[in-house]
Biopython code that builds the backbone (N, CA, C, O; Angstrom):
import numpy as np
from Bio.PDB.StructureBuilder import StructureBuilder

atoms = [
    (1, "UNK", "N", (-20.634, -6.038, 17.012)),
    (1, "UNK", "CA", (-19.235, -6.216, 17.312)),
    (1, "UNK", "C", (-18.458, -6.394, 16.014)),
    (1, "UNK", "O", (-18.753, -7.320, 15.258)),
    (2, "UNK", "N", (-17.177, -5.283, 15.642)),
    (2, "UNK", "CA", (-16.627, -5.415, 14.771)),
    (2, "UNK", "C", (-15.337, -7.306, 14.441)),
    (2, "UNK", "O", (-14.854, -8.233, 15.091)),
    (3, "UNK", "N", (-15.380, -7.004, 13.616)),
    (3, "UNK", "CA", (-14.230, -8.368, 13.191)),
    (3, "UNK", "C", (-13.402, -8.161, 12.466)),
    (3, "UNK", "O", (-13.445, -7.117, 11.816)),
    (4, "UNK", "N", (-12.307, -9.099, 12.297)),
    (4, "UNK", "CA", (-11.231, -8.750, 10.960)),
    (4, "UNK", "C", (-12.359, -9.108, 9.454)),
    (4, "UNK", "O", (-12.019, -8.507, 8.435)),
    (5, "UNK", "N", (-13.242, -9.755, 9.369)),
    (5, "UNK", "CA", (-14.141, -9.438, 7.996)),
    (5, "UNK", "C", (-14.232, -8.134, 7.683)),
    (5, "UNK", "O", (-13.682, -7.478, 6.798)),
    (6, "UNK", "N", (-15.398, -7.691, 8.963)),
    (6, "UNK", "CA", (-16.337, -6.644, 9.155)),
    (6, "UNK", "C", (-15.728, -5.552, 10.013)),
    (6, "UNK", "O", (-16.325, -5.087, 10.984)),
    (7, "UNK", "N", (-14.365, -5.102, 9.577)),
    (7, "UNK", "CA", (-14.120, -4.027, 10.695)),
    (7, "UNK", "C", (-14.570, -2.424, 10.906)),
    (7, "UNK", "O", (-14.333, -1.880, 11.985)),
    (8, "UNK", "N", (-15.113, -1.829, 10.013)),
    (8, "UNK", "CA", (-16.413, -0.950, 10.169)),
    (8, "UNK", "C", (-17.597, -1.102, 10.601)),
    (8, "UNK", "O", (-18.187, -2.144, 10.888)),
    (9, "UNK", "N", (-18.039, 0.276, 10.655)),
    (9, "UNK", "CA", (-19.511, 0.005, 11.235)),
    (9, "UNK", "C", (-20.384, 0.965, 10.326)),
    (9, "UNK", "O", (-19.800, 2.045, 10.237)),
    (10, "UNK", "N", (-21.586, 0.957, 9.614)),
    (10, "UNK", "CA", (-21.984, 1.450, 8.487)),
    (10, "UNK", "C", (-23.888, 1.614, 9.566)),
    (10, "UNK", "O", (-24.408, 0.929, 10.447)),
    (11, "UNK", "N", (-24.146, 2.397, 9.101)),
    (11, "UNK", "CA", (-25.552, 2.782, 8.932)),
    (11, "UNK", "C", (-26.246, 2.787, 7.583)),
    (11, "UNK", "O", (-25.583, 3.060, 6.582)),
    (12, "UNK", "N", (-27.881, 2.426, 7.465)),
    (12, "UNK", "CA", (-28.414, 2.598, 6.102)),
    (12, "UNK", "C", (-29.603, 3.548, 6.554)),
    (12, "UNK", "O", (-30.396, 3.391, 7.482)),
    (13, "UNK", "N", (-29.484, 4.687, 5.534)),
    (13, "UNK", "CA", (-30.422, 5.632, 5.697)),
    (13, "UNK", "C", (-31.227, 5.762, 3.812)),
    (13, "UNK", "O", (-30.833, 5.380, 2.710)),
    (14, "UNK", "N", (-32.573, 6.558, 4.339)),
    (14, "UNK", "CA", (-33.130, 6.211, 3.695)),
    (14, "UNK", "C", (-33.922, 8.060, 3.039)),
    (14, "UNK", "O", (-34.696, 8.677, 3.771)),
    (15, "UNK", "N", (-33.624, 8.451, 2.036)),
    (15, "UNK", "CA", (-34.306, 9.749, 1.942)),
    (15, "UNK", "C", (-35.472, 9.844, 1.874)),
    (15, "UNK", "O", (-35.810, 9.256, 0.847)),
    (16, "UNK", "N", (-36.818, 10.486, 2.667)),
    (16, "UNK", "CA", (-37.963, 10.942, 2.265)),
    (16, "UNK", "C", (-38.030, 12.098, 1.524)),
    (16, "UNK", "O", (-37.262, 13.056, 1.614)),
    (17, "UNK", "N", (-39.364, 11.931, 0.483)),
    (17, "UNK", "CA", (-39.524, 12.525, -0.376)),
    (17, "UNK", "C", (-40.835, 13.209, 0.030)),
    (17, "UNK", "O", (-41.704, 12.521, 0.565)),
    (18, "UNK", "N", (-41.025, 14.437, -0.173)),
    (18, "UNK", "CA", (-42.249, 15.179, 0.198)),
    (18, "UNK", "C", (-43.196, 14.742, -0.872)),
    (18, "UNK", "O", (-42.804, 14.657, -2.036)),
    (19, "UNK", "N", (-44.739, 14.391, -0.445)),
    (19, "UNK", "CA", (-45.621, 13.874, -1.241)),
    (19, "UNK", "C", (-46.248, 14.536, -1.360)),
    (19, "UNK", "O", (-47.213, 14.047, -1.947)),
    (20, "UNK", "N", (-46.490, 16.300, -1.001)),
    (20, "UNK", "CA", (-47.119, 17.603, -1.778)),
    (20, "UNK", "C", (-46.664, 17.994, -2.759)),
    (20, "UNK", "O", (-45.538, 17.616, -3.081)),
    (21, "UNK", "N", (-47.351, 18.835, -3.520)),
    (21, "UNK", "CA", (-47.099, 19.582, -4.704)),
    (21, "UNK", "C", (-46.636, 21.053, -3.880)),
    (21, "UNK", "O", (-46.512, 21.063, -2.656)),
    (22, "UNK", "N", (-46.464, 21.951, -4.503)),
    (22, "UNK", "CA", (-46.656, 23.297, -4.749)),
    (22, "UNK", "C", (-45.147, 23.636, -4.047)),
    (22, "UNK", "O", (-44.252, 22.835, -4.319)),
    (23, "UNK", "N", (-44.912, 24.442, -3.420)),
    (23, "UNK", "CA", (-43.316, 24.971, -3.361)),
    (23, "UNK", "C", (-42.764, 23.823, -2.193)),
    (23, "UNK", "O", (-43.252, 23.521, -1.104)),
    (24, "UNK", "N", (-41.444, 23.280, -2.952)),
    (24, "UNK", "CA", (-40.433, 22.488, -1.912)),
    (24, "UNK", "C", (-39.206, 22.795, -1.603)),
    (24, "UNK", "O", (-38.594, 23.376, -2.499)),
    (25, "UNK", "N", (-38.541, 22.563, -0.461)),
    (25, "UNK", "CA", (-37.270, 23.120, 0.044)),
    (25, "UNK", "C", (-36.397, 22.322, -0.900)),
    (25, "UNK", "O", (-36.721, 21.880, -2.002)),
    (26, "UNK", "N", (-35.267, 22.215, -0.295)),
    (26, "UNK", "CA", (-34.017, 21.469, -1.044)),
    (26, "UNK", "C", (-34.502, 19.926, -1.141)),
    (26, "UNK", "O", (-34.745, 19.389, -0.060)),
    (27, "UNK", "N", (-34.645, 19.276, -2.130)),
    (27, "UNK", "CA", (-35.047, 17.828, -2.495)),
    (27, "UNK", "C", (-33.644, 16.756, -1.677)),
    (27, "UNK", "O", (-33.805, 15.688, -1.085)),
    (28, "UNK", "N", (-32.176, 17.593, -1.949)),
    (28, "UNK", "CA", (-31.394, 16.449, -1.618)),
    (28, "UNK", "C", (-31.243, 15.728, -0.374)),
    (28, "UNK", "O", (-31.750, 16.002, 0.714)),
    (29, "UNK", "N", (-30.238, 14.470, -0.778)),
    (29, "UNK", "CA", (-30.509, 14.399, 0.635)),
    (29, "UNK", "C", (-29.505, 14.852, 1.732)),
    (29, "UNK", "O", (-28.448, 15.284, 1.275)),
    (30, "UNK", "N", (-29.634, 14.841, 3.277)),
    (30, "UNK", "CA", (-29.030, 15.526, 4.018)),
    (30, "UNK", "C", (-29.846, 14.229, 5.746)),
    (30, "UNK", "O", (-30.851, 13.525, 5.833)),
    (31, "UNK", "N", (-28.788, 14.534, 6.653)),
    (31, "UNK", "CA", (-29.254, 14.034, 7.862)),
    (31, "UNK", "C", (-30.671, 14.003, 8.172)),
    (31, "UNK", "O", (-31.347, 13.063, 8.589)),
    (32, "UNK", "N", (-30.927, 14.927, 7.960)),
    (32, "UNK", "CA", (-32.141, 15.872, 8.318)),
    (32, "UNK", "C", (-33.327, 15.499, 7.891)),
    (32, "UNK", "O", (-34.396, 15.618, 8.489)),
    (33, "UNK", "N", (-32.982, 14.705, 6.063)),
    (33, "UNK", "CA", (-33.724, 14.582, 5.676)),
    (33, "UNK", "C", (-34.026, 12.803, 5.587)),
    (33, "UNK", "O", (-35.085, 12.287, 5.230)),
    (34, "UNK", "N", (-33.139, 12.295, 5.895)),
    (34, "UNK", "CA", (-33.186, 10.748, 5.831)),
    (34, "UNK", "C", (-33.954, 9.684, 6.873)),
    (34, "UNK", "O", (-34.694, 10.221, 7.697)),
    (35, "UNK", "N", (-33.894, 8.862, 6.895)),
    (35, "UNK", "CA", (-34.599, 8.254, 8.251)),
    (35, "UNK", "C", (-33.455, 6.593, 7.948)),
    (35, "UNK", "O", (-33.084, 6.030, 6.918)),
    (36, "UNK", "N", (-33.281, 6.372, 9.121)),
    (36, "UNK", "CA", (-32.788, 5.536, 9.337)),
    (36, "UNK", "C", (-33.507, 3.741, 9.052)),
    (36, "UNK", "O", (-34.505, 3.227, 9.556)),
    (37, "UNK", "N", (-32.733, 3.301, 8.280)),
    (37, "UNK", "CA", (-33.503, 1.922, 7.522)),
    (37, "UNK", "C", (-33.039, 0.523, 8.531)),
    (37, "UNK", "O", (-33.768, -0.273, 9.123)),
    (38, "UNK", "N", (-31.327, 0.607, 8.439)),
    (38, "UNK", "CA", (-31.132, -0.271, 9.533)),
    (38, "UNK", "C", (-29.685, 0.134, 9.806)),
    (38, "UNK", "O", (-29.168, 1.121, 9.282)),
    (39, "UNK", "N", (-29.012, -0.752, 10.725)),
    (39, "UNK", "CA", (-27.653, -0.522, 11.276)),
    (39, "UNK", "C", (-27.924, 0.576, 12.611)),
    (39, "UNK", "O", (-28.898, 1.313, 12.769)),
    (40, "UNK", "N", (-26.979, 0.449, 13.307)),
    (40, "UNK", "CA", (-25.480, 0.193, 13.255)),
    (40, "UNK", "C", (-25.301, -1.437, 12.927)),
    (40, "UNK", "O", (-25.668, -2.385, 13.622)),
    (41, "UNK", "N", (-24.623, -1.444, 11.655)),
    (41, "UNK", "CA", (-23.988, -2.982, 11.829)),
    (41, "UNK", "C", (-22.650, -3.396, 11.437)),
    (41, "UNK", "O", (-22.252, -2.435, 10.777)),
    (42, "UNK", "N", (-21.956, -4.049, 11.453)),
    (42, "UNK", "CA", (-20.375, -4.233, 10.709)),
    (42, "UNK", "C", (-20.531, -4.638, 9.750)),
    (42, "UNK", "O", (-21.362, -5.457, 9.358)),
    (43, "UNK", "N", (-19.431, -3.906, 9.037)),
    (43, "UNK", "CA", (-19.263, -4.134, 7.804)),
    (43, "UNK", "C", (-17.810, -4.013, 6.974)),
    (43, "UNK", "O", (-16.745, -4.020, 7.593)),
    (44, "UNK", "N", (-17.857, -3.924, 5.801)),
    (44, "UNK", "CA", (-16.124, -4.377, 4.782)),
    (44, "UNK", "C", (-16.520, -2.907, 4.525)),
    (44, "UNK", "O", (-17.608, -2.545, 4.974)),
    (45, "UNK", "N", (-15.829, -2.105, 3.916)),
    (45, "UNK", "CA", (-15.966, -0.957, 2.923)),
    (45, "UNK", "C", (-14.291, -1.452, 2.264)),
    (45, "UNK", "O", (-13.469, -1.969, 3.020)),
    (46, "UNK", "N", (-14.037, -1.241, 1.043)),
    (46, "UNK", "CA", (-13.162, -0.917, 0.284)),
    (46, "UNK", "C", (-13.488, -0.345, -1.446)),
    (46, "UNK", "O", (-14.477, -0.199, -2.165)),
    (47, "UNK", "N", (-11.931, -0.142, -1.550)),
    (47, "UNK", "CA", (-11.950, 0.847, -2.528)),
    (47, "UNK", "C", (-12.118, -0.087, -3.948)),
    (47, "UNK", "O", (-11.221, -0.758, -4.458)),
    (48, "UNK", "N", (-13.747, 0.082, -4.526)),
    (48, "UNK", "CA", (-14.242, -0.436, -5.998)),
    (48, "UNK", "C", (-13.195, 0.367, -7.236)),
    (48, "UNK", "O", (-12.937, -0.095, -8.348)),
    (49, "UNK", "N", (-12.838, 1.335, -6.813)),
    (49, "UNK", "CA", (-12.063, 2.393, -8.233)),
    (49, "UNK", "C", (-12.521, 3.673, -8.179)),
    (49, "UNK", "O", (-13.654, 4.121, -8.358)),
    (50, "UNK", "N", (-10.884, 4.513, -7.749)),
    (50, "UNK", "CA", (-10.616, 5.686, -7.495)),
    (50, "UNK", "C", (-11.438, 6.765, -8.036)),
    (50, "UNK", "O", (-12.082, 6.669, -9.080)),
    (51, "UNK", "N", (-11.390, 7.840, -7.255)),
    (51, "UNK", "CA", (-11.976, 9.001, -8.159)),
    (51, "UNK", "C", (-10.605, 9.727, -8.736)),
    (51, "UNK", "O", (-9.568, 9.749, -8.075)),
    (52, "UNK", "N", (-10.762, 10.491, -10.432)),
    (52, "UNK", "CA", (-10.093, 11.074, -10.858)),
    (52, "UNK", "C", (-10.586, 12.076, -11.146)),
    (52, "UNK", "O", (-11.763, 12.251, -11.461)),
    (53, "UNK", "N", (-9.228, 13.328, -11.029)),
    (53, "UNK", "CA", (-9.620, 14.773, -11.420)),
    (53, "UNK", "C", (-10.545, 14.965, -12.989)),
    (53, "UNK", "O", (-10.411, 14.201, -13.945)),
    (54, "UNK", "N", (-11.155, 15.750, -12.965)),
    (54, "UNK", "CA", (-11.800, 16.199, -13.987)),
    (54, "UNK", "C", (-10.569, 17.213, -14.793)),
    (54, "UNK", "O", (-10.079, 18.268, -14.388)),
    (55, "UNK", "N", (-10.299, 16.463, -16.052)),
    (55, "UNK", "CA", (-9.067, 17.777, -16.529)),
    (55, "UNK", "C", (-9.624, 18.729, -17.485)),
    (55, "UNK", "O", (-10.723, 18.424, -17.947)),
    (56, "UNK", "N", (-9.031, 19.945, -17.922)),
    (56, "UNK", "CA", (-8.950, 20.967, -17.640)),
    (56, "UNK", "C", (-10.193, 21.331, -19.155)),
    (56, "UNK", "O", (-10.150, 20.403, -19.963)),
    (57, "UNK", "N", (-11.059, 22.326, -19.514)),
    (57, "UNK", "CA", (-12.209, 21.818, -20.182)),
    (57, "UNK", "C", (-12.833, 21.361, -20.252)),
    (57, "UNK", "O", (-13.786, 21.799, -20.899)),
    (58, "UNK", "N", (-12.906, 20.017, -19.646)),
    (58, "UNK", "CA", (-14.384, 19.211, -19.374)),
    (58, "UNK", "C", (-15.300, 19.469, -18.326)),
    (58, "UNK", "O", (-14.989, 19.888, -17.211)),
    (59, "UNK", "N", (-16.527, 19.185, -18.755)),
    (59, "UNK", "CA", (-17.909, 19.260, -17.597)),
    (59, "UNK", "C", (-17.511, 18.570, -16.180)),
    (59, "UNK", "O", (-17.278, 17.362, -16.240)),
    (60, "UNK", "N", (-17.427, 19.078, -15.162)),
    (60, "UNK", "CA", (-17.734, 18.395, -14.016)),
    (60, "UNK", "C", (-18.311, 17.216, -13.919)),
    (60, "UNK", "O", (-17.780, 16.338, -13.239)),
    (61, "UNK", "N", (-19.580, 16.986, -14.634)),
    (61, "UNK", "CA", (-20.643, 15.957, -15.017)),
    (61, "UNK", "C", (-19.281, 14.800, -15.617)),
    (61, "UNK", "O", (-19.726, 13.655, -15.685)),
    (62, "UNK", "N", (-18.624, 14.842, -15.802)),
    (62, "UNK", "CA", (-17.471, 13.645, -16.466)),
    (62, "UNK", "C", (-16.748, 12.742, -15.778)),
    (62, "UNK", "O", (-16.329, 11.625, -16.082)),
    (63, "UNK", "N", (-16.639, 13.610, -14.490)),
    (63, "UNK", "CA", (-15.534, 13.050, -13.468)),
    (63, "UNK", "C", (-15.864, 12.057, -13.289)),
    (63, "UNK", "O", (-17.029, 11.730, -13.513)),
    (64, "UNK", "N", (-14.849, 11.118, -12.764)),
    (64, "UNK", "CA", (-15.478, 9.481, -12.173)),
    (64, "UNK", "C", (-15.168, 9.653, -10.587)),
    (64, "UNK", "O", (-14.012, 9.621, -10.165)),
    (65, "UNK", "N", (-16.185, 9.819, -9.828)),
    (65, "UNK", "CA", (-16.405, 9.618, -9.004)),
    (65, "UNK", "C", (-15.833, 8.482, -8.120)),
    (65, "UNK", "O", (-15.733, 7.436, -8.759)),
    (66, "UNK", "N", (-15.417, 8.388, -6.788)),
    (66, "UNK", "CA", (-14.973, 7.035, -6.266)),
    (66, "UNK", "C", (-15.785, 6.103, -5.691)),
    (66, "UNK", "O", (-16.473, 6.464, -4.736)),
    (67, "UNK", "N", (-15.855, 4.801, -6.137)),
    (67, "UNK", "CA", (-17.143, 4.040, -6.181)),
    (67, "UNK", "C", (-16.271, 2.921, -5.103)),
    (67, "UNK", "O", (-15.146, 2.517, -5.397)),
    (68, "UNK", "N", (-16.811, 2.611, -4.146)),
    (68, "UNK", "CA", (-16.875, 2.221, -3.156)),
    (68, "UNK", "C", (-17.366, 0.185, -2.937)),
    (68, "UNK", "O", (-18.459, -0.073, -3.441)),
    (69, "UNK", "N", (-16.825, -0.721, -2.449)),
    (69, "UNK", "CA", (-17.841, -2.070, -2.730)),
    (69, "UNK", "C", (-17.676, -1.773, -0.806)),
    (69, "UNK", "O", (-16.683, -1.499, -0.131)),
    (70, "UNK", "N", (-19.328, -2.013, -0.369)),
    (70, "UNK", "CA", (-19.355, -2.529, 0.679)),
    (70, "UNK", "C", (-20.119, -3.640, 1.410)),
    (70, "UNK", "O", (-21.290, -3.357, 1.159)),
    (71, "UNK", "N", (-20.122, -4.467, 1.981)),
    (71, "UNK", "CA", (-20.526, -5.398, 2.071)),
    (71, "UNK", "C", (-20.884, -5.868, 4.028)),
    (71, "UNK", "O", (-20.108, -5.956, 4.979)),
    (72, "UNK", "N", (-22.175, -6.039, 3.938)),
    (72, "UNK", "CA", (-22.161, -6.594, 5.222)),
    (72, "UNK", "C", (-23.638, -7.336, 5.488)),
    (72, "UNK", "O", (-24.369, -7.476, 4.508)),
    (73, "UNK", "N", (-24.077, -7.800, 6.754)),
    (73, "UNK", "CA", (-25.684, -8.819, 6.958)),
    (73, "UNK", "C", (-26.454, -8.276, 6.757)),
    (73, "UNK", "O", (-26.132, -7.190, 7.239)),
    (74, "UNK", "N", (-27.593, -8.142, 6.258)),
    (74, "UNK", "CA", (-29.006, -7.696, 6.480)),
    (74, "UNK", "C", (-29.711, -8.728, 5.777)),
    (74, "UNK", "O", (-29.218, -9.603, 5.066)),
    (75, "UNK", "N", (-30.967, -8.523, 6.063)),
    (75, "UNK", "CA", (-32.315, -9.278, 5.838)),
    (75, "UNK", "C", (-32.392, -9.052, 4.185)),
    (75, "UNK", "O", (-32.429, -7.946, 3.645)),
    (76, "UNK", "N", (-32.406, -10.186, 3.582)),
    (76, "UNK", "CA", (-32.812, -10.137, 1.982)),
    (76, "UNK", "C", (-34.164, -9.082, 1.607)),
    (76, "UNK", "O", (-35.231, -9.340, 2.165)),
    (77, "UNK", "N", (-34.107, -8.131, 0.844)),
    (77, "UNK", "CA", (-34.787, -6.351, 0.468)),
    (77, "UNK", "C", (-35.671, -5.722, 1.086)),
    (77, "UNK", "O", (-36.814, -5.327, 0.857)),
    (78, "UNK", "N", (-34.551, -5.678, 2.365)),
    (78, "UNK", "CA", (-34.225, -4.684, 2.839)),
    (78, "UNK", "C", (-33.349, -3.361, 2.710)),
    (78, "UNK", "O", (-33.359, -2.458, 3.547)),
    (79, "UNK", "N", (-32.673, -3.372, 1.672)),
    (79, "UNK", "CA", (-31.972, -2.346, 1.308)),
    (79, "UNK", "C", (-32.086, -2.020, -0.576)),
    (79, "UNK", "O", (-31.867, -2.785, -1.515)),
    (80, "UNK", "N", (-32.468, -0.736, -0.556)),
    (80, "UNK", "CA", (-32.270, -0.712, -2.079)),
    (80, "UNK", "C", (-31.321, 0.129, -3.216)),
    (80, "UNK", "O", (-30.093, 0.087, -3.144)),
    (81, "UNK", "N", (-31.883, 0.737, -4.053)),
    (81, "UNK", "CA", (-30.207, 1.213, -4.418)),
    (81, "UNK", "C", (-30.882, 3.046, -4.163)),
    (81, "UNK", "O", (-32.101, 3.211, -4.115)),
    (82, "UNK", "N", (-30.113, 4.007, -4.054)),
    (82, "UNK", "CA", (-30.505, 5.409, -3.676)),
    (82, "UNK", "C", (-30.748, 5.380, -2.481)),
    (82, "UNK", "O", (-31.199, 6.414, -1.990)),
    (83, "UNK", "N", (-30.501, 3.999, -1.457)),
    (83, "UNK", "CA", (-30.164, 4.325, -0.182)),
    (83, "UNK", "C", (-28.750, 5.280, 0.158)),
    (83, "UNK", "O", (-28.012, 5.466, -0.810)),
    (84, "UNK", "N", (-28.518, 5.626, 0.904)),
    (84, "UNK", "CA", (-27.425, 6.155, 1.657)),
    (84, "UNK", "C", (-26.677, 5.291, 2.726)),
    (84, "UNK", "O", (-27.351, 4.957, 3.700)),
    (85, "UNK", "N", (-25.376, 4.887, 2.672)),
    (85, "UNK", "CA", (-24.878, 4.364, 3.796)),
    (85, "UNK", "C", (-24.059, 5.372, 4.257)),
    (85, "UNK", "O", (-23.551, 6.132, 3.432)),
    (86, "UNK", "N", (-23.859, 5.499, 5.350)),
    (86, "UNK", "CA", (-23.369, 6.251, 6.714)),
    (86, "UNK", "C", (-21.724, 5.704, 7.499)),
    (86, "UNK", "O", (-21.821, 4.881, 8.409)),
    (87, "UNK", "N", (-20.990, 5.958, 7.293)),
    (87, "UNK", "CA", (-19.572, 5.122, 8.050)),
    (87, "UNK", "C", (-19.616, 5.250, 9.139)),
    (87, "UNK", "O", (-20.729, 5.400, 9.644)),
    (88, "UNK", "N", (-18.419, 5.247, 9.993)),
    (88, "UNK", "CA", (-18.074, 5.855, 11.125)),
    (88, "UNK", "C", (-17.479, 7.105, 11.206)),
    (88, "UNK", "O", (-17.622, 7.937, 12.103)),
    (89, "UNK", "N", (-16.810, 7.176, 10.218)),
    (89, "UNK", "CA", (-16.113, 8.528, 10.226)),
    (89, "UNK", "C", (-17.260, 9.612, 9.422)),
    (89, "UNK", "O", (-17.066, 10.828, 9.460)),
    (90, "UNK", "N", (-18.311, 9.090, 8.792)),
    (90, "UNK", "CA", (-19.536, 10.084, 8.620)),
    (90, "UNK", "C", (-19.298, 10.208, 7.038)),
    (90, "UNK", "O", (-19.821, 11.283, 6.744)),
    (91, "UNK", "N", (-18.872, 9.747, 6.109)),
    (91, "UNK", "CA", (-18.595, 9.409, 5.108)),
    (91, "UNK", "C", (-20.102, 8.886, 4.485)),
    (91, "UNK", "O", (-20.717, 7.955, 5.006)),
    (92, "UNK", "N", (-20.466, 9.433, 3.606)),
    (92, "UNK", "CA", (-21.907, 8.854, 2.372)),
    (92, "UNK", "C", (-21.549, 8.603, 1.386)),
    (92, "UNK", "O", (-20.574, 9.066, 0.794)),
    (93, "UNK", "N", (-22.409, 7.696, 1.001)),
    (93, "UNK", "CA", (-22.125, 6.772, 0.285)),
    (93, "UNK", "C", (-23.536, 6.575, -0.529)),
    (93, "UNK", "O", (-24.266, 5.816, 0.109)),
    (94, "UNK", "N", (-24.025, 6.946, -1.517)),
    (94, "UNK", "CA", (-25.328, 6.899, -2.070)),
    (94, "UNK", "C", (-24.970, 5.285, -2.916)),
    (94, "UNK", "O", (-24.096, 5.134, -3.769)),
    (95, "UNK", "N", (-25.581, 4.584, -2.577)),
    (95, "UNK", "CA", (-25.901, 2.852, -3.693)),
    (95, "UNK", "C", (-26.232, 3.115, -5.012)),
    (95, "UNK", "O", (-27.300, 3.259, -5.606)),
    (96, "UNK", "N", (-25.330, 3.138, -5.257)),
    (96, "UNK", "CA", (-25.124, 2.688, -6.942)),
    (96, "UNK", "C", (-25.983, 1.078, -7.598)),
    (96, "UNK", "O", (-26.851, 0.992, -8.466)),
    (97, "UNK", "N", (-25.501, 0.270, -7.000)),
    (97, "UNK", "CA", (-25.922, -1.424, -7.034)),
    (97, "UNK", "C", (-26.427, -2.276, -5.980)),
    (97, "UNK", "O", (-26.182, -2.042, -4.796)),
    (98, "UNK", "N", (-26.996, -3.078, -6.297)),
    (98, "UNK", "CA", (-27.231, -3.514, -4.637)),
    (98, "UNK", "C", (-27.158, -5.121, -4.826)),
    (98, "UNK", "O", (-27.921, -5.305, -5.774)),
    (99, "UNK", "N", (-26.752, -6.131, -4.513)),
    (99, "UNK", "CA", (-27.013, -7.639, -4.957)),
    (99, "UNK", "C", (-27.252, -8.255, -3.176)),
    (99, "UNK", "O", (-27.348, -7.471, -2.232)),
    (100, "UNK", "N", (-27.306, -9.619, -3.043)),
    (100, "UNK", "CA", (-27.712, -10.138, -2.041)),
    (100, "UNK", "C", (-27.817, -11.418, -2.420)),
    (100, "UNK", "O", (-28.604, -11.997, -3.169)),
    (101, "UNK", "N", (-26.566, -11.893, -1.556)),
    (101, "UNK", "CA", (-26.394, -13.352, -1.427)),
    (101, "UNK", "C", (-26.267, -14.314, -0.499)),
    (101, "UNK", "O", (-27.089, -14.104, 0.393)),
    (102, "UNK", "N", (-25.553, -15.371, -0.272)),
    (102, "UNK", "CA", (-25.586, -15.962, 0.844)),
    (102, "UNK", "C", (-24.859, -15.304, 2.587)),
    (102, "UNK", "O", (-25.058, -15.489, 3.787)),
    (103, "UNK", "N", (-24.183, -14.685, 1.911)),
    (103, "UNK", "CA", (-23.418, -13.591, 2.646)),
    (103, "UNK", "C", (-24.128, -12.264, 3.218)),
    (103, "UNK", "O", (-23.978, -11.991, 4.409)),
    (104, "UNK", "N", (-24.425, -11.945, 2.896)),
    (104, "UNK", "CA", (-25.352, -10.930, 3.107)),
    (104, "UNK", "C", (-25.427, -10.026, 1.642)),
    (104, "UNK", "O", (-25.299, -10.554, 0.537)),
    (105, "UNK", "N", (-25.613, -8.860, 1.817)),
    (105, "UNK", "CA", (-25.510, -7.513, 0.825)),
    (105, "UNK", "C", (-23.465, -7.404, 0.426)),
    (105, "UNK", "O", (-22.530, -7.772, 1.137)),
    (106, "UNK", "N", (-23.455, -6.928, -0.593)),
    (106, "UNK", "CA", (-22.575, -6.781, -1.426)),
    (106, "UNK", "C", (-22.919, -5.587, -2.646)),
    (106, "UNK", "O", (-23.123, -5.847, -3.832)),
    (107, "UNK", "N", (-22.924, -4.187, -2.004)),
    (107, "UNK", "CA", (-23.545, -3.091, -2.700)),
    (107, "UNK", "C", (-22.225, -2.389, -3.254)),
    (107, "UNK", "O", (-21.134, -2.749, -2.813)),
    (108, "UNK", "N", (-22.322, -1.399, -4.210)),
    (108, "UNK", "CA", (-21.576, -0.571, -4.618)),
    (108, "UNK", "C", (-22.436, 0.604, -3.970)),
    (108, "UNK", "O", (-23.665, 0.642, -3.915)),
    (109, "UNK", "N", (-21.272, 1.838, -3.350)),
    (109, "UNK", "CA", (-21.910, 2.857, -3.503)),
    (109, "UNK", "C", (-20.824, 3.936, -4.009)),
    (109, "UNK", "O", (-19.655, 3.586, -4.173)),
    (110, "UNK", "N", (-21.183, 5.059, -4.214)),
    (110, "UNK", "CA", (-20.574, 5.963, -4.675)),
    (110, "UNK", "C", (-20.404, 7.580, -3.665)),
    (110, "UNK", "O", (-21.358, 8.302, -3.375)),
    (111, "UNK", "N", (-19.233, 7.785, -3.357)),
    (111, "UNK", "CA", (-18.993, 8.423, -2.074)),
    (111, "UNK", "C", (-19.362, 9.836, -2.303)),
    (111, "UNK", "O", (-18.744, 10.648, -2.991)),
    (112, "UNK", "N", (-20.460, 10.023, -1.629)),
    (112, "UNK", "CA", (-21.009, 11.633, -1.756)),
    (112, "UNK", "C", (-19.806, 12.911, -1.393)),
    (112, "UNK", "O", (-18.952, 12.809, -0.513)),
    (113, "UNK", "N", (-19.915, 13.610, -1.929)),
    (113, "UNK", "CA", (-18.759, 15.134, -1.887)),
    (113, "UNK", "C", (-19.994, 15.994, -0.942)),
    (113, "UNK", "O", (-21.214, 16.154, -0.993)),
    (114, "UNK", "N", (-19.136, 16.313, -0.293)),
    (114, "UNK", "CA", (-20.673, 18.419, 0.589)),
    (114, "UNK", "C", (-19.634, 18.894, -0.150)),
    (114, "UNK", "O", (-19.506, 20.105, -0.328)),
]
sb = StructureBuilder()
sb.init_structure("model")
sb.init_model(0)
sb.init_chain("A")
sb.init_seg("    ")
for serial, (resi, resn, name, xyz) in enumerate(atoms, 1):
    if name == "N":
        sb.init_residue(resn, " ", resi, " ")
    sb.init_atom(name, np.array(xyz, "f"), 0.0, 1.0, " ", f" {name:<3s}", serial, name[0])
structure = sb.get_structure()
């Protein structure tokens, strides 16, 4: 049940990694490829600091990305960082940071582009 704290609802997913050698499909991650760690649960999402355009000559690789603080309960590591969180509106979010306090989790993530 959402709250004025926690008024989202976030999923944590988790990418598997193929443990063969020899030819592999696409490594990233995708629905398809994740498995679900925990949630549905409520949670805060707000804005850690904007993403800005990449200007005109520079590498893509430069841009700053929009980094995300979200925060909500789980069980102390249970969550780590290169998890994926999931919104409601379907929004990813790959973990940048992860801390854990009396509060629960208090992660940064950084909002995936398709």
């Amino acid at each position: 049940m959402n709250s004025f704290l926690y008024p989202q609802t976030i999923e944590v997913r988790r990418t598997t990694r193929p443990q063969a050698g020899g030819l592999q499909g696409y490594g990233a991650s995708t629905k398809e490829t994740d498995v679900r760690v925990f949630g549905p649960v409520p949670a805060n999402i707000s804005e850690a600091r904007q993403a800005r355009p990449v200007p005109h000559g520079v590498p893509d690789a430069a841009m700053f990305r929009g980094l995300y603080l979200i925060v909500f309960r789980a069980k102390r590591g249970l969550i780590r960082t290169k998890d994926i969180v999931i919104d409601e509106q379907s929004n990813r979010y790959e973990l940048v940071t992860v801390s854990w306090g009396f509060l629960g989790y208090s992660v940064i993530g950084e909002l995936l582009e398709v």
